[in-house]
N, C-alpha and C positions, 0 to 999 in steps of 0.2 A: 354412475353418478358423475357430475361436472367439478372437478375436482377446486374448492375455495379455500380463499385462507382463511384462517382465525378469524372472527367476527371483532372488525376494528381494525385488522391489521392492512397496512396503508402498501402501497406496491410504488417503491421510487425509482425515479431517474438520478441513477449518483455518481459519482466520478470517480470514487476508489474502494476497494471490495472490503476493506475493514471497518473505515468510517462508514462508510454507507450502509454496511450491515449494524453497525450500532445503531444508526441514528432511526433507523428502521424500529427496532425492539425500543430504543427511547422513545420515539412518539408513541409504539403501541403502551407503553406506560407511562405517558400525557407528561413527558419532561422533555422539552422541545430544547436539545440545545443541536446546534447548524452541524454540518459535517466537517467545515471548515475550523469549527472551534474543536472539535474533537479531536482532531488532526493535532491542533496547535497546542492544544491543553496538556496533550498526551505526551509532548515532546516527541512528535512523529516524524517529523524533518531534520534531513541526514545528507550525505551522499557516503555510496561505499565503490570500491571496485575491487573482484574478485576474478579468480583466473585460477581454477583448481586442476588437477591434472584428470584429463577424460571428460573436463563437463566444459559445455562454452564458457565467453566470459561474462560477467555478468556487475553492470553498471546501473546504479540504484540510488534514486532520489530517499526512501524511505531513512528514518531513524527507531530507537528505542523498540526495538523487533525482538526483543526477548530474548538477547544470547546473555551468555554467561555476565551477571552483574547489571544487567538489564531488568526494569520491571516488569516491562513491555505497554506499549503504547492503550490497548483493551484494560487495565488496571490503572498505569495511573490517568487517563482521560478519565476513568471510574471514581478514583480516591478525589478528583477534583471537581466531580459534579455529583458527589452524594451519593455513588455507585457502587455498591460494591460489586465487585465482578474476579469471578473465579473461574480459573481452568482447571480442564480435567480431558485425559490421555489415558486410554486405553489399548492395548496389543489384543484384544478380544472384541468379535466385530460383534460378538451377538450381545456384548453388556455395550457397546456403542449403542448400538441399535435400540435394546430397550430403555437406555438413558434417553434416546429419540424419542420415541413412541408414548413413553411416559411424562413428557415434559410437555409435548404437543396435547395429551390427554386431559391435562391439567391447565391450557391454555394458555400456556406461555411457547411465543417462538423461541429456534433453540439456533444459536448463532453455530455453525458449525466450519472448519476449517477441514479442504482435502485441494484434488490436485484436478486441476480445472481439463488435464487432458484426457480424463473420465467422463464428462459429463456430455447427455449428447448434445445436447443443443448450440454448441459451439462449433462454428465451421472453422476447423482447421486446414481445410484446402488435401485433404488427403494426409499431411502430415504430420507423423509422431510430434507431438506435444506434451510439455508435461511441467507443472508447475505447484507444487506443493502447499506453497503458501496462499491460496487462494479462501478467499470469506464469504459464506452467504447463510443465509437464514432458513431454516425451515418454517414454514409456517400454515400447512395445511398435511392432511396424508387422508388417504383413500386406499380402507384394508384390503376391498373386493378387488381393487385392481390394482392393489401392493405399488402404488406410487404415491411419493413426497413431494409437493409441491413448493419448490424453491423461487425465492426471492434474489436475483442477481440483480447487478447494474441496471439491465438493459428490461425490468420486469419479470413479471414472474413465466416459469418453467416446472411442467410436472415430467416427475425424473425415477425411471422404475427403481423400486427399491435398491435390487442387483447392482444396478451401475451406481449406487449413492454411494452404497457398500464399499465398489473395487475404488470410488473415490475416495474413501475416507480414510481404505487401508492402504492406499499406492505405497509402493515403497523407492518409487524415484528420487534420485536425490539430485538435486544441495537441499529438497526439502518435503523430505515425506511426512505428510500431515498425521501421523498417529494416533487415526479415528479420535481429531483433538474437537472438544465443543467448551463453548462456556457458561454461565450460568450467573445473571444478574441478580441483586436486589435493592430495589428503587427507594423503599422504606425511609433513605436520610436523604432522597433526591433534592437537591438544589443547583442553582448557576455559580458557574467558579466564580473566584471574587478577584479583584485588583492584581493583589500579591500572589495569588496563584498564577493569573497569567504573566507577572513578569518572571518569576519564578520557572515558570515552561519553558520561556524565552532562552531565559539563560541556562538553561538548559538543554536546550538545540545548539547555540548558539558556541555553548564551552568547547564538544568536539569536532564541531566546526573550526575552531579559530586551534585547538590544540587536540590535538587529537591522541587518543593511545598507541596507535601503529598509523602506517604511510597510506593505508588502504581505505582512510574516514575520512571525512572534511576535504577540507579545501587542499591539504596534502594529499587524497585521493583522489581529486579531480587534476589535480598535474600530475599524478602517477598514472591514473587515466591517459591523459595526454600524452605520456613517450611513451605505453602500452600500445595503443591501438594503431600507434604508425610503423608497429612491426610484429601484426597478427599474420601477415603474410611468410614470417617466417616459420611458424608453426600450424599454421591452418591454409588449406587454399579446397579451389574449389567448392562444392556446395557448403561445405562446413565454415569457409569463411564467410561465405553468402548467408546461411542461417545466424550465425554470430554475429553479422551487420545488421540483420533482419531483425533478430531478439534485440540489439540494443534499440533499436528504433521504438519497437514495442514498448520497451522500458521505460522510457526519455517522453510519450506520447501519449493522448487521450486514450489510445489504443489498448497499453497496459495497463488500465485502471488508476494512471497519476494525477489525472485531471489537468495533463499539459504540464510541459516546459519541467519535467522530472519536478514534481509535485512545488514548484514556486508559485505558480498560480495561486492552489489554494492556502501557501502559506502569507503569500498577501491578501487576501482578502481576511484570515485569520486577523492579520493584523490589524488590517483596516477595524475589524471586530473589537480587537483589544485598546484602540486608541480612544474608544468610545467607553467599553469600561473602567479600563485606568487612567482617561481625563487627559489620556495624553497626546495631543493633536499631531505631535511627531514622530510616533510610530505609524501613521499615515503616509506620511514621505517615505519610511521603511517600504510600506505597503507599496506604494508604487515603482519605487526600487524592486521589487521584486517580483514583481509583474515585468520588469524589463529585462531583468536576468531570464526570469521565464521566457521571456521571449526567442534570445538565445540560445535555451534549450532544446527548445520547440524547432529553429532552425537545425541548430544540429543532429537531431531528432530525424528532421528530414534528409539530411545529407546522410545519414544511417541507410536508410531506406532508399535512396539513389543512388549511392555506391552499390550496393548490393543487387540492382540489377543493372549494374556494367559489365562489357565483356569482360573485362580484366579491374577487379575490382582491389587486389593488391598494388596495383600504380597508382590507386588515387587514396591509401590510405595516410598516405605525409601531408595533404591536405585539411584532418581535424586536429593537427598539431596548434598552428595560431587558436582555432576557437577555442579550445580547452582552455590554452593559457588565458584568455580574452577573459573565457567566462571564470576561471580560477581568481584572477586578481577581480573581478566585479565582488565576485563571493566574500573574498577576504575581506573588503572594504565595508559592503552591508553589513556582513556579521558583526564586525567591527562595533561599525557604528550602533546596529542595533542594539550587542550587551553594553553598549554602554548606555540606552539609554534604560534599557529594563535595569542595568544596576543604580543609575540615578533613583 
């Protein structure tokens, strides 16, 4: 058989693997809210940098990711559009599995998170990849020839059962997916309202401008910046080549941020919110942050052109000005922004 989805379920083009798999199951249950309001609602925009011993470094536009004291961005985007939405983690692949088989049976897609250096459809160039935190949907399966047919970014993927498996159970870290899925109910669905979204705001906005440790906000992205002008002390050779390479991914359309480490789509959220809350100058926000994004997006590139230099440790004192550049832009939007979500 030709393996299809759900009957109703719509196959998008989207910019980031969490949002985009929401907004996926939200339309299939006719509550249209954008990918970019998702993001925003959810308090999804961050920046973090991390540098753990034995794993690259790893620099990230994301917020509210569900660590400790954390909602996580899939609940409260949910608590603010009438969603409930519930996780559930399993260490047993075959109760993964038929928490799969039986929710697809039932007619609901099942948003599922694993690690994207499992699946095959991904050309990794020959090389070990491996990323835990990765989002997609199930939304079709075909028993006779034991594949699931997944909903990514880029369209849908039928993906044999085996490899969904070794996806779902990866146990690579900084983020082994723990055959994790979740489970909506649309039942109270509605569109956030004024006060939620600024509420969101200021919520993005707090550990941005203050943060709990050096490694969030805007104190992250200038620890960022006297970070990575001396990876060449501890990494050289491919490894500091892959570790310029993965931030590039990070920082770019490439890694599912939708550009300029996910600024893009937090300006256009905004643009979103200035028309809810009536308030025409979270608009100027909005484009403010499409030019940080832009920033991004440059540096983003310069990730990726160091990285295949011959000597790519003599050009790493080089993303010292942008950092700071793009550090004090940050401080200032944020700024200005909780202030105007606190008016």
């Amino acid at each position: 058989m030709t393996l299809k989805p759900l009957d109703g379920f719509q196959s998008l083009q989207t910019h980031h693997c969490v949002t985009g798999s929401m907004r996926g199951i939200y339309l299939y249950n006719s509550h249209d809210i954008s990918e970019e309001m998702l993001l925003g609602i959810g308090a999804g925009v961050s920046f973090s940098y991390w540098h753990f011993k034995g794993q690259p470094p790893f620099l990230g536009g994301r917020g509210n990711v569900g660590m400790a004291g954390q909602e996580g961005l899939e609940k409260t985007a949910g608590r603010r559009t009438g969603a409930v939405v519930d996780k559930f983690r399993t260490g047993s692949a075959k109760k993964a599995e038929k928490a799969l088989l039986d929710m697809l049976a039932a007619g609901q897609p099942v948003m599922l998170t694993l690690d994207m250096g499992f699946l095959p459809y991904f050309d990794l160039s020959g090389k070990e990849y491996h990323f835990g935190g990765h989002a997609v949907v199930a939304c079709g399966y075909d028993p006779a020839g034991q594949e699931v047919l997944i909903a990514d970014r880029d369209g849908l993927h039928p993906v044999p059962m085996a490899a969904l498996a070794q996806a779902r159970g990866s146990k690579h870290r900084p983020f082994p997916p723990e055959n994790e899925w979740y489970t909506f109910d649309f039942a109270g669905k509605r569109q956030p309202t004024a006060d939620e979204v600024r509420q969101a705001i200021l919520e993005q906005a707090q550990p941005m401008l203050e943060p709990p440790i050096s490694n969030i906000g805007v104190k992250g992205i200038r620890k960022a910046g006297q970070a990575v002008p001396r990876w060449g002390e501890s990494m050289a050779g491919e490894e500091l080549r892959w570790a310029l390479f993965n931030t590039y991914i990070m920082l770019t359309p490439v890694g599912g941020c939708g550009g300029g480490a996910f600024r893009y789509m937090l300006g256009r959220f905004l643009a979103e919110a200035a028309s809810i809350t009536a308030d025409p100058r979270l608009a100027e926000s909005a484009a403010e942050f499409q030019r940080i994004g832009d920033g991004w997006q440059a540096l983003g590139e310069w990730f990726l052109h160091t990285s295949e230099t011959p000597d790519p440790a003599s050009h790493l004192a080089e993303c010292a000005a942008p950092f700071r550049d793009l550090a004090d832009q940050e401080q200032a939007a944020w700024t200005q922004l909780r202030q105007l979500a606190s008016g």
